[in-house]
C-alpha positions, 0 to 999 in steps of 0.5 A: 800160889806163886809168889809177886816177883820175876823169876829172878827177883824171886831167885835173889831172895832164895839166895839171900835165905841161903846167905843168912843161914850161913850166917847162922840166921835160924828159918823163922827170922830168915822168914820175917826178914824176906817176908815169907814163911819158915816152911819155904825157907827150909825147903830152900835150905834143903835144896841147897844141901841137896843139889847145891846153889845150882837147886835154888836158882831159877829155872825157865819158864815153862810153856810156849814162848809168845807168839806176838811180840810186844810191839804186836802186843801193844799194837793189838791193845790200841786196836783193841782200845779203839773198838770194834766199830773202827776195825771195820765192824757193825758193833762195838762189841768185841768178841773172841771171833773177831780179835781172832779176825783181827789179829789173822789180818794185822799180823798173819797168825792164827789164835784159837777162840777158846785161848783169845779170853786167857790171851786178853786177860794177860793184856789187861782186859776183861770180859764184860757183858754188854748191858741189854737196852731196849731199842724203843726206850725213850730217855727223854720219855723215862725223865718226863714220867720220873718228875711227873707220875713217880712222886704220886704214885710212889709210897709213902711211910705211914705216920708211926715209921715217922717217929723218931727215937731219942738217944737214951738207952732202955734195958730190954 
C-alpha cells in the first residue's frame, strides 16, 4: 500500500533515510525516526548503493495526465452539488449517464460511464443508493397510527422479566 504523502514529501523522506545512514544511523532507528519500517529503509539504501541518490528520488507519476482541469473540476463539483433536478433533469438522482451528459455539455469531452464512479470518487463523492419510499405513504397517517394503535397492540414483558436483580455476586 502507498504510503500518505506527495511524491515529493515522500522523495524527502528517502533522502533523509539516506542522509542518517551517513551518519551512521542503523535501519531500525532510521525506521522509528520516519515513521516506517526498517524493511523500507534497506530497500532505500540498497537502491542508493545500486543506482546512487538518482534510484531514491521520485519518479513520475504514471497514467493518463487529467483531462478536466481544476477549475473543470471544482466547476464539475458545484454542478454536482446543486443536483440533478437544477441540471435540467426530472429527478434528483444523479447517475453516471447523465454526469457523462453533463460534463460532454458544460466542457466538450467525453467520459466513459464505467470510469465516471472512479472519476467522482477522486472528487470526493460517493455512490448512494437512493432510499425506496412508497408514493402512497402518508406520514401524517404513520404518526397518527403510531400515537393511536402502537401502544395497544405492542407487547409487553411479562411480570418475571420485570424483576430486578441486586448487585451482589453469586458463585455458580
Amino acid at each position: 500500500m502507498r504510503p500518505y504523502g506527495s511524491v515529493k514529501t515522500l522523495e524527502h523522506r528517502r533522502v533523509e533515510a539516506l542522509r542518517l545512514h551517513q551518519q551512521g544511523w542503523k535501519a531500525p532507528q532510521i525506521a522509528a525516526r520516519l515513521a516506517t519500517t526498517p524493511q523500507s529503509v534497506n530497500r532505500w539504501l540498497r537502491a542508493s548503493r545500486r543506482g546512487g541518490i538518482k534510484a531514491i528520488r521520485a519518479k513520475p507519476v504514471p497514467g493518463r495526465p487529467d483531462r478536466l482541469s481544476s477549475r473543470q473540476r471544482h466547476t464539475l463539483r458545484q454542478l454536482l452539488v446543486k443536483g440533478a433536478q437544477a441540471a435540467g433533469y426530472h429527478t434528483d438522482l444523479w447517475t453516471c449517464p447523465r454526469i457523462a451528459q453533463v460534463i460532454r455539455h458544460e466542457f466538450r469531452m467525453d467520459y466513459h460511464v464505467n470510469y465516471l464512479p472512479r472519476f467522482l470518487a477522486a472528487l470526493g463523492f460517493s455512490c448512494q443508493k437512493p432510499e425506496s419510499v412508497a408514493k402512497e405513504k402518508d406520514a401524517a397517517a404513520v404518526r397518527q397510527w403510531i400515537a393511536r394503535d402502537w401502544h395497544r397492540i405492542k407487547k409487553t414483558p411479562h411480570a418475571a422479566e420485570l424483576t430486578s436483580f441486586s448487585s451482589t455476586k453469586q458463585a455458580f
